[in-house]
DSSP file (Angstrom, degrees, kcal/mol; ACC not computed):
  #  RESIDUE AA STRUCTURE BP1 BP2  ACC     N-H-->O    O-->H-N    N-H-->O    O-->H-N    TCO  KAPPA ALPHA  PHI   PSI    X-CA   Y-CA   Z-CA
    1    1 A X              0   0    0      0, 0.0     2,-0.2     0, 0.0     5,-0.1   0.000 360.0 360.0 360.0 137.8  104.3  121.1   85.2
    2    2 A X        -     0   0    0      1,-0.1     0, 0.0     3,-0.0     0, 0.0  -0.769 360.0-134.5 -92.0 139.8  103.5  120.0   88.9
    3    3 A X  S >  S+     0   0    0     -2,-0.2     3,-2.7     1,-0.2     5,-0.2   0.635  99.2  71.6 -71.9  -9.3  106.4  119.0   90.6
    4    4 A X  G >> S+     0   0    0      1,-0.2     4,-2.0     3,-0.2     3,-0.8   0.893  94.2  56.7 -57.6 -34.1  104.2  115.7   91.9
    5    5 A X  G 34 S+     0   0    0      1,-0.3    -1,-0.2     2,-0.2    -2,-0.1   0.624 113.6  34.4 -75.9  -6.5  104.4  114.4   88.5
    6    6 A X  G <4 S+     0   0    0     -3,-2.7    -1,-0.3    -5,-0.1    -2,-0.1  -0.231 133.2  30.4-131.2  59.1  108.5  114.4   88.3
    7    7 A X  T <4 S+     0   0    0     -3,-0.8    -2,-0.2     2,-0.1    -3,-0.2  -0.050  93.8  99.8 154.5 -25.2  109.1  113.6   92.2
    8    8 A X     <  -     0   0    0     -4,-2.0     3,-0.4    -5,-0.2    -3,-0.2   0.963  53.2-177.0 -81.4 -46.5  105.5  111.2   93.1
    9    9 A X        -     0   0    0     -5,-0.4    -1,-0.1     1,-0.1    -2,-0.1  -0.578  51.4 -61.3  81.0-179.3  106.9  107.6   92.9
   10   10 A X  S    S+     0   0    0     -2,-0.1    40,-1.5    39,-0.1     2,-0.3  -0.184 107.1  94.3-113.7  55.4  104.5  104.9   93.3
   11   11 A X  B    S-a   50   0A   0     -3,-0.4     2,-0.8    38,-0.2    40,-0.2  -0.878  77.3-109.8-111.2 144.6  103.5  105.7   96.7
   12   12 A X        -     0   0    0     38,-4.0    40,-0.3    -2,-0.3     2,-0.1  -0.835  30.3-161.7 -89.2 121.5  100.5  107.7   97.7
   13   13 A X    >   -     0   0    0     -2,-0.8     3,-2.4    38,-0.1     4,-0.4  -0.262  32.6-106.0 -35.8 141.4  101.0  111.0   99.2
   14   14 A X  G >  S+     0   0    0      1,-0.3     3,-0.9    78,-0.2     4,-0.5   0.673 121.4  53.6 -59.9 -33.6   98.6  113.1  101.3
   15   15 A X  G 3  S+     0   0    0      1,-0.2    -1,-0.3     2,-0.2   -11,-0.0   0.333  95.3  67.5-118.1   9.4   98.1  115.3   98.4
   16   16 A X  G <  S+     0   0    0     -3,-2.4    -1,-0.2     1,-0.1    -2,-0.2   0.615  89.5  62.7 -72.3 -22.4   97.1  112.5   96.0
   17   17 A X  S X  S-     0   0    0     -3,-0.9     3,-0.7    -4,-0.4    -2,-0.2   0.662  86.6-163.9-108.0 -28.9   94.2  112.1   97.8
   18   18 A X  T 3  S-     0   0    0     -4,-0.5    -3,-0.1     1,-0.3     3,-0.1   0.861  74.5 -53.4  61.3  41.8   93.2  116.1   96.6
   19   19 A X  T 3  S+     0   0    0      1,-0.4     2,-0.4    -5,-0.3    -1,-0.3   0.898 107.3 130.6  63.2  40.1   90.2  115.9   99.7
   20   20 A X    <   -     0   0    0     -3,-0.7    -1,-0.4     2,-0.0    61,-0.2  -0.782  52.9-154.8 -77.3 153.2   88.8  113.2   98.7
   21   21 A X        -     0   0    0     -2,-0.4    59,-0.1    -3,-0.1     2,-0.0  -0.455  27.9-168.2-135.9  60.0   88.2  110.3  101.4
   22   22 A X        -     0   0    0     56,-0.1    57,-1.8    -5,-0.1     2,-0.4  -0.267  17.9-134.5 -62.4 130.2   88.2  107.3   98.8
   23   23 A X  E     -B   78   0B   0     55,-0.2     2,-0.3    53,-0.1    55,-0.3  -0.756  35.3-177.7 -71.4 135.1   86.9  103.3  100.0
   24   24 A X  E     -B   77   0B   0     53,-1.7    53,-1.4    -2,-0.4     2,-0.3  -0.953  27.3-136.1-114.8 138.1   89.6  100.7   98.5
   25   25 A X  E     -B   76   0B   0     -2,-0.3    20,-2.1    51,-0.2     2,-0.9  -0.641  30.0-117.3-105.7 155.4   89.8   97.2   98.6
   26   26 A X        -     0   0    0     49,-0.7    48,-0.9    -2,-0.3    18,-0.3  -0.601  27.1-175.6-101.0  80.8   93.3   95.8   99.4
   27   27 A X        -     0   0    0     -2,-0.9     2,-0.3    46,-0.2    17,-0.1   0.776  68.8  -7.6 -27.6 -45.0   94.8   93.8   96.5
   28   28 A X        -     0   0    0     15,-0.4    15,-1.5    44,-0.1     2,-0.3  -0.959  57.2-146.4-171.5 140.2   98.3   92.4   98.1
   29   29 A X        -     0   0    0     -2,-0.3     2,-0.3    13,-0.2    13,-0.1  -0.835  32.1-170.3-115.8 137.4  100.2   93.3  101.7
   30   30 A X        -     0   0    0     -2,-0.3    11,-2.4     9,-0.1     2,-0.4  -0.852  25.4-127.6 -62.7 131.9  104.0   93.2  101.2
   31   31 A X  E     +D   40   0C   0     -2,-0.3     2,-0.4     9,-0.2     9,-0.2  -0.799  31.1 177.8 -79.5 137.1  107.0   93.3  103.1
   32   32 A X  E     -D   39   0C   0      7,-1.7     7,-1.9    -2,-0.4     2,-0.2  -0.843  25.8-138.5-154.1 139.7  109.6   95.7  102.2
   33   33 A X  E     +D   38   0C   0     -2,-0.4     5,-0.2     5,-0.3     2,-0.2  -0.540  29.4 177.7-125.2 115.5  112.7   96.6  103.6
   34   34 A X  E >   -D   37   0C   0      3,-1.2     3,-1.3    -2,-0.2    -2,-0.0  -0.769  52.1 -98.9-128.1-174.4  113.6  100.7  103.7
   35   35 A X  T 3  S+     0   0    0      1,-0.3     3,-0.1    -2,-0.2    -1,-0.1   0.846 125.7  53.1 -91.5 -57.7  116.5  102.6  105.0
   36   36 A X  T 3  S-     0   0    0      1,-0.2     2,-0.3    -3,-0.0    -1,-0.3   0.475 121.8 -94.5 -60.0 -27.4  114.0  103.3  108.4
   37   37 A X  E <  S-D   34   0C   0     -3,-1.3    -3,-1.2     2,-0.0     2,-0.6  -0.675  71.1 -14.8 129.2 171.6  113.3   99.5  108.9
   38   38 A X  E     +D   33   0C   0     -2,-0.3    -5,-0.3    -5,-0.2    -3,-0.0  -0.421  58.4 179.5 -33.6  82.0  110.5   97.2  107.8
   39   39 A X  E     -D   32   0C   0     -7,-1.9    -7,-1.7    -2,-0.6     2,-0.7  -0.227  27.7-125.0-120.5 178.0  107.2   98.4  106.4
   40   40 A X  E     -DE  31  53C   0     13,-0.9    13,-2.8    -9,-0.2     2,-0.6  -0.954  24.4-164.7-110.0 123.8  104.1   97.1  105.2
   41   41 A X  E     - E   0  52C   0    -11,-2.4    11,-0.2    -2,-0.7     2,-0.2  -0.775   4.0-160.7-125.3 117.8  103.1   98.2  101.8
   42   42 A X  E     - E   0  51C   0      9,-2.0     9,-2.5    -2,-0.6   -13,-0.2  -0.582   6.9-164.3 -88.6 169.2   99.4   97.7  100.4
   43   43 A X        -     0   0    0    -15,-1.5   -15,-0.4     7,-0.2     2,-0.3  -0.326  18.3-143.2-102.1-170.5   98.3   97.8   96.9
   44   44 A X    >   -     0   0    0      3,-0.4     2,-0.9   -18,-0.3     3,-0.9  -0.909  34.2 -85.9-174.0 150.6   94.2   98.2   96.1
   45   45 A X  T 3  S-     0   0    0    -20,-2.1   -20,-0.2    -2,-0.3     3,-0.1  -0.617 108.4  -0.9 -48.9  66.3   92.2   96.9   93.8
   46   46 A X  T 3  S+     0   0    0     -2,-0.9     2,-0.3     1,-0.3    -1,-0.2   0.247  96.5 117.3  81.5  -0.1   92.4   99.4   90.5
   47   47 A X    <   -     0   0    0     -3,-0.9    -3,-0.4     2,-0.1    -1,-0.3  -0.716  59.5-149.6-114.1 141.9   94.7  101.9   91.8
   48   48 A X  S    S+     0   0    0     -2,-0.3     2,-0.2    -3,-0.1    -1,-0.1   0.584  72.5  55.0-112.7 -25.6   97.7  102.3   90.2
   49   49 A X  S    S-     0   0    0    -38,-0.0     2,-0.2    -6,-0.0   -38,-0.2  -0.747  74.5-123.0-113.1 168.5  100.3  103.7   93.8
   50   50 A X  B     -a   11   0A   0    -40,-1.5   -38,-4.0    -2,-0.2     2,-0.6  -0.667   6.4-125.5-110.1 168.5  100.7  102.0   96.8
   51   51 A X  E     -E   42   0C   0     -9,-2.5    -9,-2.0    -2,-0.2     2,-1.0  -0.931  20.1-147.0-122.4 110.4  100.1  103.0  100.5
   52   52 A X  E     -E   41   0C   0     -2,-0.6   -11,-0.2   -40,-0.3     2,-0.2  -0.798  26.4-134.0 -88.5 110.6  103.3  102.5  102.6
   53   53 A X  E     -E   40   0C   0    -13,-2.8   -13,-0.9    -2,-1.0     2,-0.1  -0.492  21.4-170.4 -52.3 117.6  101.8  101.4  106.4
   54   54 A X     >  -     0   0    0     -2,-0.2     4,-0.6   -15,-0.1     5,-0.2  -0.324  41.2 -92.7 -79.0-169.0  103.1  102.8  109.4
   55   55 A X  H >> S+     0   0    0      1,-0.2     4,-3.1     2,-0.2     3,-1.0   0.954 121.1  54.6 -79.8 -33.7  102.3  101.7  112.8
   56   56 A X  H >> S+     0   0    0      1,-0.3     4,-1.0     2,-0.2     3,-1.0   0.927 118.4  31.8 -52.1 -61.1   99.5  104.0  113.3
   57   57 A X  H 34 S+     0   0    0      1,-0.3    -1,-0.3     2,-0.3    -2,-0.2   0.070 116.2  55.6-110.1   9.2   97.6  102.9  110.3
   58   58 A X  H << S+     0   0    0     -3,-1.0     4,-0.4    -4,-0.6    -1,-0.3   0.474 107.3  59.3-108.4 -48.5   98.9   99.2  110.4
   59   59 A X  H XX S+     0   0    0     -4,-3.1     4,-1.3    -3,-1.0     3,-0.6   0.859 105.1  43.5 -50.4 -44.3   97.3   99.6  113.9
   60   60 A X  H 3X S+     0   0    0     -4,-1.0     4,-0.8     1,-0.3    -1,-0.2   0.628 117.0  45.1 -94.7  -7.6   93.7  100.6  112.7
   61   61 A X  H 3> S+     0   0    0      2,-0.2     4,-0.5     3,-0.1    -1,-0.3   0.520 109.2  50.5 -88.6   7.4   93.4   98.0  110.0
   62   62 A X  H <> S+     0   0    0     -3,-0.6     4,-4.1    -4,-0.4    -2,-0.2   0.701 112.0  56.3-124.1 -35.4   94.8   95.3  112.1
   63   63 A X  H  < S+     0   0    0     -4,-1.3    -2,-0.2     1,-0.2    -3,-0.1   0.687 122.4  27.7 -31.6 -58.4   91.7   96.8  114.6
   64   64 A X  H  < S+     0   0    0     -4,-0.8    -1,-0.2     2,-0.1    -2,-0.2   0.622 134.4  25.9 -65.5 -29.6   89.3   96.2  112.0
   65   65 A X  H  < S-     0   0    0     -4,-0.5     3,-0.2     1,-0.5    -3,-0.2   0.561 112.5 -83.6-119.3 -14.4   90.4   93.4  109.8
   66   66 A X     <  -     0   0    0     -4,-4.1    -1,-0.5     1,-0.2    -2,-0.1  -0.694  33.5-101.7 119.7 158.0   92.8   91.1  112.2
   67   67 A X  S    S+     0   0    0     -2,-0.2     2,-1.1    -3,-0.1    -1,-0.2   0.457  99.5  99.8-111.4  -0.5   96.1   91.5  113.0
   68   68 A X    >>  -     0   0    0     -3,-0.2     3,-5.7     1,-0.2     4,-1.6  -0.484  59.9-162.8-105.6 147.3   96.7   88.9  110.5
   69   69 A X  T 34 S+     0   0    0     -2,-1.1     4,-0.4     1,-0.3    -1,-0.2   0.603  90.4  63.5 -70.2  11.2   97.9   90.7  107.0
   70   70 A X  T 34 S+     0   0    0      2,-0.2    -1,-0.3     1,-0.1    -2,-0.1   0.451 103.8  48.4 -95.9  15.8   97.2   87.7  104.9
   71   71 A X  T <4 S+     0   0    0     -3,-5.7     4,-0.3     1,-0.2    -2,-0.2   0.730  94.2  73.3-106.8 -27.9   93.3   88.2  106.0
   72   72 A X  S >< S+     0   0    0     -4,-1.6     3,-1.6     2,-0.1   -46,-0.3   0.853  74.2 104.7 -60.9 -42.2   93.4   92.2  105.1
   73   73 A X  T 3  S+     0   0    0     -4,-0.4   -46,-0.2     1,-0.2     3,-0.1  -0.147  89.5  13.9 -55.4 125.7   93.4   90.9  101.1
   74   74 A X  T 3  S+     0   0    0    -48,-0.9    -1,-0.2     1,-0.3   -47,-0.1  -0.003 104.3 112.0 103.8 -32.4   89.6   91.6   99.6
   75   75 A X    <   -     0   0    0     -3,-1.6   -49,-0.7    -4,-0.3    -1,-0.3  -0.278  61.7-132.5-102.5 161.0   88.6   93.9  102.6
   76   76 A X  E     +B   25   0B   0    -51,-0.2    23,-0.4    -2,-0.1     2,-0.2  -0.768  25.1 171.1-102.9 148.9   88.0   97.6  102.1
   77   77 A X  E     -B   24   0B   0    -53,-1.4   -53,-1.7    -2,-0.3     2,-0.3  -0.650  28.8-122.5-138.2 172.7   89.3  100.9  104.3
   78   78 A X  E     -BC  23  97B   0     19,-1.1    19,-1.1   -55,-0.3   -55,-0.2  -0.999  12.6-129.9-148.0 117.8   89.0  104.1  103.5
   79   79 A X  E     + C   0  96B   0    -57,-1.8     2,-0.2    -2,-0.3    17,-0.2  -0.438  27.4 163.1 -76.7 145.9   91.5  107.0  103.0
   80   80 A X  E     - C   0  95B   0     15,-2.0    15,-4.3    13,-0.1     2,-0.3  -0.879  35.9-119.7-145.2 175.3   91.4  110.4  104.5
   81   81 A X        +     0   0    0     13,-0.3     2,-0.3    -2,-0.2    13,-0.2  -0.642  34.8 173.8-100.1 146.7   94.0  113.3  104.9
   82   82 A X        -     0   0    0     -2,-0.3    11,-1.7    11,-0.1     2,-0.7  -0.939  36.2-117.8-171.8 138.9   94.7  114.4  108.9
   83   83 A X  E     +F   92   0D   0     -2,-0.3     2,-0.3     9,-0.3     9,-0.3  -0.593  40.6 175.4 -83.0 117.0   97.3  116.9  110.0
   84   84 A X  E     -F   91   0D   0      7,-5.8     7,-2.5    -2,-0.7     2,-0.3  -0.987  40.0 -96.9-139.3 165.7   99.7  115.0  112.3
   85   85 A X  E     -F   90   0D   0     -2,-0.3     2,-0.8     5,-0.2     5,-0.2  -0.443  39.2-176.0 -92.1 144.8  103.2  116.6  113.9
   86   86 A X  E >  S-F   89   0D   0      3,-3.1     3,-4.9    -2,-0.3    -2,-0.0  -0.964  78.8 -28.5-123.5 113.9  106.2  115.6  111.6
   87   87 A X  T 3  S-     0   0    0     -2,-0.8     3,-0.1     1,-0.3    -2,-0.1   0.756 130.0 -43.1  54.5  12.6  109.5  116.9  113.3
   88   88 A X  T 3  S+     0   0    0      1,-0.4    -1,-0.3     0, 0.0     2,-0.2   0.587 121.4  93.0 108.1   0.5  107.4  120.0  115.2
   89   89 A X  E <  S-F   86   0D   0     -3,-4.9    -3,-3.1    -5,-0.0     2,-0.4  -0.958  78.6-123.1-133.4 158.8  105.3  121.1  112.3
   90   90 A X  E     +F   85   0D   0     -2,-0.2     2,-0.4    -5,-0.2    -5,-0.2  -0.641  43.2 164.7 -85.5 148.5  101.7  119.8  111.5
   91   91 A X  E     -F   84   0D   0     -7,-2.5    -7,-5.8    -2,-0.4     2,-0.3  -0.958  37.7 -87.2-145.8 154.1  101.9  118.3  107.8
   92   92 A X  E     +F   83   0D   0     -2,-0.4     2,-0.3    -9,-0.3    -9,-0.3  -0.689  43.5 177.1 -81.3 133.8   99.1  115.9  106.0
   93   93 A X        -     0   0    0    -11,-1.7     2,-0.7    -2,-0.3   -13,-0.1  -0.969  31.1-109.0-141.5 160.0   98.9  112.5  106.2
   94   94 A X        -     0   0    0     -2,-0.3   -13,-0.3   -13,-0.2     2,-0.2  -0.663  31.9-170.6-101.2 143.3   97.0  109.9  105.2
   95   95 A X  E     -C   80   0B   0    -15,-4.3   -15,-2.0    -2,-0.7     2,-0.3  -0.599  11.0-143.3-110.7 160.5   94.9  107.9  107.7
   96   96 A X  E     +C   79   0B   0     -2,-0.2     2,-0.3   -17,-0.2   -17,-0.2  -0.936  20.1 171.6-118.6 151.0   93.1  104.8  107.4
   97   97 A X  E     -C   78   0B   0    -19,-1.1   -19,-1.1    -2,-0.3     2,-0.1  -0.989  43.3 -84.7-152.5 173.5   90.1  104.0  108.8
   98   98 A X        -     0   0    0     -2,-0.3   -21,-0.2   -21,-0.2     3,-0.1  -0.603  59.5-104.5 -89.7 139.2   87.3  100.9  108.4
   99   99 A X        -     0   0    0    -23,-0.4     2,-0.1   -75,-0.1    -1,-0.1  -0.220  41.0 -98.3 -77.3 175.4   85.2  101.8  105.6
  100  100 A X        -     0   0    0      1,-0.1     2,-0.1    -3,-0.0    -1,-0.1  -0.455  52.9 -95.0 -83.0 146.4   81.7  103.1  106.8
  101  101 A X        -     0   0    0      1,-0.1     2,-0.6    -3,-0.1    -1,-0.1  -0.382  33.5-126.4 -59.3 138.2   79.2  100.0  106.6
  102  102 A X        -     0   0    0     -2,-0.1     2,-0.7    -3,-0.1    -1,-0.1  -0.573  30.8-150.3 -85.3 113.9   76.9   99.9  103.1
  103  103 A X        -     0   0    0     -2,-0.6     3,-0.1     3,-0.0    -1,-0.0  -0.689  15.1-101.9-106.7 174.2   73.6   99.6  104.3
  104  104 A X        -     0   0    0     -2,-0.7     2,-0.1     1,-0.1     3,-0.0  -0.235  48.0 -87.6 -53.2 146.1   70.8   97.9  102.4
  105  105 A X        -     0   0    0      1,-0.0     2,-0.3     3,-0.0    -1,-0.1  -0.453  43.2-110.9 -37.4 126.6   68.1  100.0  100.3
  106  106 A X        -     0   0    0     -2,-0.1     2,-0.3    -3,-0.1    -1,-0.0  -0.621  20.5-144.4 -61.7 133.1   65.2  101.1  102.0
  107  107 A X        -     0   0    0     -2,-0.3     2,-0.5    -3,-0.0    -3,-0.0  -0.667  22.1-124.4-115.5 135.4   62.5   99.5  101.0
  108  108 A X        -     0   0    0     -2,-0.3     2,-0.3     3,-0.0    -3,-0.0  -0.908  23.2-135.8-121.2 115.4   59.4  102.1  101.1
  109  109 A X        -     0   0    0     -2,-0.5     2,-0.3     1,-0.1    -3,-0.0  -0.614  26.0 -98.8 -75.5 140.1   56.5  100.9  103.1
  110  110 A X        -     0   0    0     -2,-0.3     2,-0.6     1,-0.1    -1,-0.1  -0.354  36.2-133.3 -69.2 109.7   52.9  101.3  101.9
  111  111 A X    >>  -     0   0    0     -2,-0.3     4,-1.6     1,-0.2     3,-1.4  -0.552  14.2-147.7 -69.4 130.9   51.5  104.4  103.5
  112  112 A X  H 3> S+     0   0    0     -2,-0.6     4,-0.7     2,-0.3    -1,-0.2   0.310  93.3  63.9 -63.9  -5.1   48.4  103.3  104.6
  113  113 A X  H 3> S+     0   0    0      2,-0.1     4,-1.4     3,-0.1    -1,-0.3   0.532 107.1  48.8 -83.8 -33.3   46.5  106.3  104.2
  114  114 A X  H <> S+     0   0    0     -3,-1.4     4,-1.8     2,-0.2    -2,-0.3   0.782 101.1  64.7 -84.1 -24.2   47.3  105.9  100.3
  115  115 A X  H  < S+     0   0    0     -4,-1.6    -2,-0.1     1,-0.2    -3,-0.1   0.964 108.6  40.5 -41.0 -65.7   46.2  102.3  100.5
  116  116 A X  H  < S+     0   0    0     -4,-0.7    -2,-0.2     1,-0.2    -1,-0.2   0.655 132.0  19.1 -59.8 -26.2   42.6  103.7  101.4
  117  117 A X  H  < S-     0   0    0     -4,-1.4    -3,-0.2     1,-0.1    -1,-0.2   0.156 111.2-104.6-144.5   8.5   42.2  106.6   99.1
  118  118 A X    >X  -     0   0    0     -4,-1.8     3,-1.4     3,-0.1     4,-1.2   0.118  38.4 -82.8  92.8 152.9   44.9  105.9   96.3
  119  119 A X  T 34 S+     0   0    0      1,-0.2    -1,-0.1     2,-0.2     3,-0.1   0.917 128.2  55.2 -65.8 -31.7   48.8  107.9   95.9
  120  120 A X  T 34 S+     0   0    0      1,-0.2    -1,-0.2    -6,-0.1    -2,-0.1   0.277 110.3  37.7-106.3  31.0   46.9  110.8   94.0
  121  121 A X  T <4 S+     0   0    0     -3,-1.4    -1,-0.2    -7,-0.1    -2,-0.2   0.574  80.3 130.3-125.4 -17.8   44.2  111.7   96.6
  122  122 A X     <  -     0   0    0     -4,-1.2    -8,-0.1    -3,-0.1    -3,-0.0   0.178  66.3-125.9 -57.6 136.4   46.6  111.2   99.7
  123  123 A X              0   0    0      1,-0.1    -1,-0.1     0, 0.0    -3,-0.0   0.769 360.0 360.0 -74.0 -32.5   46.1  114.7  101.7
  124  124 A X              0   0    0      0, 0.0    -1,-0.1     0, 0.0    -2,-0.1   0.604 360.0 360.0-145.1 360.0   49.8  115.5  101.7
């Protein structure tokens, strides 16, 4: 038995993410009140834990999306794992960052050399 699986919660964890660098769209932003002070916690669209925000990563959507959190609903980032210092030792964490833009299909222009002598005479 993995101890994630009697211990995970419904938060995501650095080790949830198993190297993967997954795009999610952001369902609902929350306030929620912890021991530590005030946090932001998102949910995503299909995904079943939530991502509790710290400043850093509160910083880089608010950088992408607006600082304001009711505008962050619908828009996609993308989780990754990143070594940051936790008390003097490097540990994994999870980063956000704005997901990479989808560009269009390329549309394949008509070589013009196959125009003149046809796709199955084309010299190379």
């Amino acid at each position: 038995m993995e101890i994630g699986s009697v211990f995970g919660g419904d938060s995501l964890k650095a080790a949830d993410l198993q190297g993967h660098e997954p795009i999610v769209v952001i369902a609902s932003v929350e306030m929620k009140k912890f021991d530590n002070g005030n946090k932001l916690v998102l949910s995503f669209q299909g995904k079943k834990k939530t991502l509790v925000v710290n400043k850093t990563n509160a910083g880089r959507i608010a950088y992408a999306h607006g600082t304001n959190t009711d505008n962050w609903i619908g828009k996609e980032i993308q989780l990754y794992t990143d070594l940051v210092d936790f008390q003097g030792k490097p540990v994994e964490a999870i980063r956000v960052r704005p997901a990479p833009k989808r560009q269009a299909p390329v549309q394949r222009q008509p070589d013009p050399i196959e125009e003149m002598i046809g796709p199955d005479e084309a010299p190379f």
